[in-house]
C-alpha positions as CSV (number, residue, x, y, z in Angstrom):
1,X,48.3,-13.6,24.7
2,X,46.3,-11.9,27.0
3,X,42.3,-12.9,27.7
4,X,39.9,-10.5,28.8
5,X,36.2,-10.6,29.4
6,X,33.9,-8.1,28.6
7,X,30.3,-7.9,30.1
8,X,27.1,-6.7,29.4
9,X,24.5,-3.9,31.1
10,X,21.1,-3.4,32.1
11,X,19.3,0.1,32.6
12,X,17.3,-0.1,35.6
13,X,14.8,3.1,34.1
14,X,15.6,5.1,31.6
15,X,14.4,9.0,31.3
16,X,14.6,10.9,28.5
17,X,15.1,14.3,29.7
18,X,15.6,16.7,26.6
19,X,17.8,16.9,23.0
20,X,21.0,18.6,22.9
21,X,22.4,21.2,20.7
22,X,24.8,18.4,19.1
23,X,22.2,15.8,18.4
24,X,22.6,13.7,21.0
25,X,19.7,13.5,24.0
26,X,20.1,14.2,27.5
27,X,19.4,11.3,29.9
28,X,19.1,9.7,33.3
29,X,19.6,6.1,33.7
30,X,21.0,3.5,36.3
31,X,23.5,0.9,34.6
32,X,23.6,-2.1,36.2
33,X,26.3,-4.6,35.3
34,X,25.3,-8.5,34.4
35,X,27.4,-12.0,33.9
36,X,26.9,-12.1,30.4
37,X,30.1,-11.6,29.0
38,X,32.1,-11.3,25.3
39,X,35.5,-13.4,25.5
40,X,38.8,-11.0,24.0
41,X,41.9,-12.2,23.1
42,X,44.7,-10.0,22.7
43,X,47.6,-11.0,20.5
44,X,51.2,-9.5,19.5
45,X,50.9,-8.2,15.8
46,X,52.6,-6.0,13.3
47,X,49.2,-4.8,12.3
48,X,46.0,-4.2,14.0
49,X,43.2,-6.4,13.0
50,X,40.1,-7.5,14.3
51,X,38.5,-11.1,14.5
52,X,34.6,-12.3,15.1
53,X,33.1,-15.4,15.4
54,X,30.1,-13.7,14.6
55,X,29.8,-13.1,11.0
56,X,27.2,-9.5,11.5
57,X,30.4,-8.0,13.8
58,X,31.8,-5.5,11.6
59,X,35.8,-5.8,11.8
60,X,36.5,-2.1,10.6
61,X,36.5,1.2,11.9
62,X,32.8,0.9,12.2
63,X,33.3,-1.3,15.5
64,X,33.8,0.5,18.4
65,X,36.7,-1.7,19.2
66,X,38.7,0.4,16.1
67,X,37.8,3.3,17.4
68,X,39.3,2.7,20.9
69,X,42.2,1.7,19.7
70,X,42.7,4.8,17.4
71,X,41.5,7.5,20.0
72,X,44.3,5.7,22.7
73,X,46.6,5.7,19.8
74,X,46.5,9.3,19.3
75,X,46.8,10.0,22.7
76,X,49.8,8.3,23.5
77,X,51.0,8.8,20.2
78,X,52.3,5.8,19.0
79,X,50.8,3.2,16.9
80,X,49.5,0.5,18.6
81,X,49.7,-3.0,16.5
82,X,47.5,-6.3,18.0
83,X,45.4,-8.5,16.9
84,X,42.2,-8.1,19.0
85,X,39.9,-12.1,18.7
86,X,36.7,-11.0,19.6
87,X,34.2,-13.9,20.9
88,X,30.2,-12.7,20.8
89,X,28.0,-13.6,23.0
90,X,26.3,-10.6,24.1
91,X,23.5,-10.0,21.4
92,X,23.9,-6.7,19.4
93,X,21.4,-4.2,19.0
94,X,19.6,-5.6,21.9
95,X,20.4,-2.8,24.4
96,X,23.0,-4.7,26.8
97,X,25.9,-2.5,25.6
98,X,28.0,-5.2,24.2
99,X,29.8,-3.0,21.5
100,X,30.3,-0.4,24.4
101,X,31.7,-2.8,26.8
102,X,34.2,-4.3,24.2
103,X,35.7,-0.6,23.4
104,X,36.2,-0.4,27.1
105,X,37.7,-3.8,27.7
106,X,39.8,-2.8,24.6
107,X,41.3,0.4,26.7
108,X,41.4,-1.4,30.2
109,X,43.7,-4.4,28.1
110,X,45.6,-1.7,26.1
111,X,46.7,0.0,29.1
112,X,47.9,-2.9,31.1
113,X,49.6,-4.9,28.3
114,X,51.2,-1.6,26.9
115,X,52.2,-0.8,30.8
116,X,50.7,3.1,29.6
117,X,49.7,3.5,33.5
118,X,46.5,5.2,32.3
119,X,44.6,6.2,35.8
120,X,40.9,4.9,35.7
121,X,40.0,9.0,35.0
122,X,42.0,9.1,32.2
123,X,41.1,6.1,31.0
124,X,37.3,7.2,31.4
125,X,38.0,10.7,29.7
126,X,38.8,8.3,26.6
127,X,36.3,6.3,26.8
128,X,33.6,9.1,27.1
129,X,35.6,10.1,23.4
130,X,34.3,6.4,21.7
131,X,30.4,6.1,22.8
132,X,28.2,7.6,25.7
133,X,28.0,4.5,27.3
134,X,31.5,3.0,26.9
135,X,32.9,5.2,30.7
136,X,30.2,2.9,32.2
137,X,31.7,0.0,31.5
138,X,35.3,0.8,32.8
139,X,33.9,1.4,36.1
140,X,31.4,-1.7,35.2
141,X,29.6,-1.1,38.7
142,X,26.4,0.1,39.1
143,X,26.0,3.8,38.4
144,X,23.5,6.6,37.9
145,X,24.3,8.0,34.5
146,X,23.3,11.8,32.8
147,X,24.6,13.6,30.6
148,X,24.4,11.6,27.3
149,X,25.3,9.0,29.6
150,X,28.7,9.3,30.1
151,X,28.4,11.5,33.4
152,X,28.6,8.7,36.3
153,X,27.7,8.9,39.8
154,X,28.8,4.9,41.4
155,X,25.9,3.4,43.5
156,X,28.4,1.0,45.9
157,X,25.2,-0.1,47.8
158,X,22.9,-0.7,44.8
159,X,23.2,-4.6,45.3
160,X,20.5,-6.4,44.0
161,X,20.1,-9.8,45.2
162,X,18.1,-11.2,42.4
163,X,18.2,-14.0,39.4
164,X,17.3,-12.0,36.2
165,X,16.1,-13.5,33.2
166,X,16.9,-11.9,30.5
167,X,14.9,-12.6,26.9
168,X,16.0,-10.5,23.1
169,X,13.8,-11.6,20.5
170,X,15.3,-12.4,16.8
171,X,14.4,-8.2,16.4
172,X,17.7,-5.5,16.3
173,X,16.7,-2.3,17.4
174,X,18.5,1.1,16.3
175,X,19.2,3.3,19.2
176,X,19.1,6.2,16.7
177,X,16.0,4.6,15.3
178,X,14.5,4.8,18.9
179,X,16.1,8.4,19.2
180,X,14.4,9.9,16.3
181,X,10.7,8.6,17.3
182,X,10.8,10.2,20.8
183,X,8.1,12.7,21.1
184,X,7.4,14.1,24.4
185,X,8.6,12.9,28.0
186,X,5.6,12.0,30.9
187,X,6.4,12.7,34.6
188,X,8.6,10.4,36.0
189,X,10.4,9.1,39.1
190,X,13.7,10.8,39.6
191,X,15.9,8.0,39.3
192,X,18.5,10.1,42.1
193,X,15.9,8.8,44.4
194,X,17.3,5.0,43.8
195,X,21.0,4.5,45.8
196,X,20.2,1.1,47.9
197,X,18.4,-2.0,47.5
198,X,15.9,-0.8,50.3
199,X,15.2,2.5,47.7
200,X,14.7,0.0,44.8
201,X,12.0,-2.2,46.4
202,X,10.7,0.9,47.6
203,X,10.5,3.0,44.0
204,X,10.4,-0.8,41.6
205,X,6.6,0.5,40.6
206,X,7.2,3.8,39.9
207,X,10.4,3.1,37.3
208,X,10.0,3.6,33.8
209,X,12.0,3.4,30.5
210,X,10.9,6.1,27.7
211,X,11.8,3.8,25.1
212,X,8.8,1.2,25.9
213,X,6.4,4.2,24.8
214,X,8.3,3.8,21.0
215,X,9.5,-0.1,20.6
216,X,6.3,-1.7,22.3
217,X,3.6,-0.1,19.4
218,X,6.4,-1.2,16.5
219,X,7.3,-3.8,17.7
220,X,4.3,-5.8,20.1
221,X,5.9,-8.9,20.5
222,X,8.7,-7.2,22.7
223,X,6.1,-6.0,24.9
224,X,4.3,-9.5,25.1
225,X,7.6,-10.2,26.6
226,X,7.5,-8.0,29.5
227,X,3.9,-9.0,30.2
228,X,5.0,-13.0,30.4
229,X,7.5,-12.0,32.7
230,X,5.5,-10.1,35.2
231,X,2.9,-13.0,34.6
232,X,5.4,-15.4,35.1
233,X,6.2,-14.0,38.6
234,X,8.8,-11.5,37.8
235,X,8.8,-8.6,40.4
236,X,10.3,-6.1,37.7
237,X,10.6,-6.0,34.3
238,X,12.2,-3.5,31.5
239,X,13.0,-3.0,28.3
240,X,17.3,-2.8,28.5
241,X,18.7,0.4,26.9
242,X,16.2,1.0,23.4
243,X,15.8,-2.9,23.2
244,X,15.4,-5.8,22.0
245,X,16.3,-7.5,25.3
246,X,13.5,-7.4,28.6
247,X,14.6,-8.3,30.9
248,X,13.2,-9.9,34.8
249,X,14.0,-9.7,38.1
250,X,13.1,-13.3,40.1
251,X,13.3,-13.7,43.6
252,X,16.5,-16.3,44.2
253,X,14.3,-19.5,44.9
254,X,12.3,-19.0,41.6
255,X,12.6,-22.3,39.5
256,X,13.0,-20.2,36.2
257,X,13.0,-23.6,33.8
258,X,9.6,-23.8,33.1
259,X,9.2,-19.5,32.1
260,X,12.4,-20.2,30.2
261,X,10.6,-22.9,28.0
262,X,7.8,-20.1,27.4
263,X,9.9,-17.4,24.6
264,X,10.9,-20.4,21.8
265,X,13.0,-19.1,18.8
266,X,14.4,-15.6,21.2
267,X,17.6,-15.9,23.2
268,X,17.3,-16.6,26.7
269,X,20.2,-15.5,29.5
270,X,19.8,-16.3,33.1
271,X,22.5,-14.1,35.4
């Protein structure tokens, strides 16, 4: 048995820079990694399987776990047969990554328990192969992403020394949902700009997610959200990826109980 944990991403900004010739959209983003984590067990099988403790987790090829697997599979050629116990606690469809992350985990475990000697390249050249966030995540340091996301430039002095609050109504967002309502892209701050904590408190005002401009009128209560955050004393807040999940930044001595107490019925994370 071998236990791995598997953790979740916020974007600090989010530009939507154009749509490609093969559907997908070009972006610019910084991912910035969080202690949330999933739990994944990894057990000697004959067959590959999947198990959730969350009921909505599809256990097929549609989870992005399957799809690891098979695209490492074909590359080393050989079948690979484990049983995969996959414990949720990063919300889906909420914009933290949490399907994403769990493909990656998936290839970092496969790698070491199969002794394959994958370098972290090759390892991120399959990854970029199973979703356009999933290279992210087996770097899981911050990084300024383009690309569809899966071009990564690491940001070793992005270190923000902050609590964040982090607050997903009972909403699930579609990122191809979000997609397919974009309309037109406002100026922006280049996100390049943003390499060092000092660059962050200088640029905080000035960063934007597109997807506010497409959730926020569908959905209002996810941008009452952000507005009890910055009321609450939060010196940034965002949507995460295309939502549901704002999150806050809060300086280290902030007593965060009493804003906590505030979003009843949503899922609250403090990391």
């Amino acid at each position: 048995m071998k236990e791995y944990f598997s953790s979740a991403k916020i974007n600090i900004g989010l530009n939507i820079i154009s749509k490609r010739d093969d559907g997908y959209h070009n972006i610019e983003t910084i991912f910035y990694p969080i202690k949330l984590c999933d739990r994944i067990i990894f057990l000697e099988d004959k067959a590959f399987s999947i198990e959730c403790n969350d009921a909505s987790i599809p256990v097929d090829e549609n989870n992005l776990i399957y799809k690891a697997r098979n695209i490492l599979s074909e590359a080393i050629g050989k079948e690979i047969n484990v049983k995969v116990k996959l414990e949720k606690n990063i919300p889906s469809f909420a914009g933290l990554g949490g399907g994403s992350s769990n493909a990656a985990t998936t290839l970092i475990a496969l790698n070491e328990i199969l002794d394959l000697h994958l370098s972290e390249n090759d390892l991120i050249e399959l990854a970029s192969k199973t979703g356009s966030d999933v290279p992210f995540f087996i770097l899981n340091k911050p990084a300024f992403a383009e690309g569809r996301g899966e071009i990564l430039f690491p940001l070793p002095e992005l270190i923000l020394d902050y609590k964040i609050l982090i607050v997903i109504p009972e909403i699930k967002i579609s990122t191809a949902w979000a997609y397919s309502n974009f309309k037109n892209t406002q100026k922006k701050i280049d996100l390049k700009l943003i390499r060092t904590a000092e660059d962050f408190d200088k640029y905080k005002e000035q960063i934007s997610n597109d997807f506010e401009a497409i959730v926020f009128p569908s959905f209002p209560i996810i941008e009452n959200i952000k507005t009890e955050l910055k009321k609450s004393g939060s010196i940034f807040s965002l949507l995460s990826g295309s939502g549901s999940a704002v999150y806050g930044f809060f300086h280290k001595d902030f007593d965060l109980t009493q804003i906590k107490n505030k979003f009843t019925n949503m899922r609250v994370f403090e990391c």
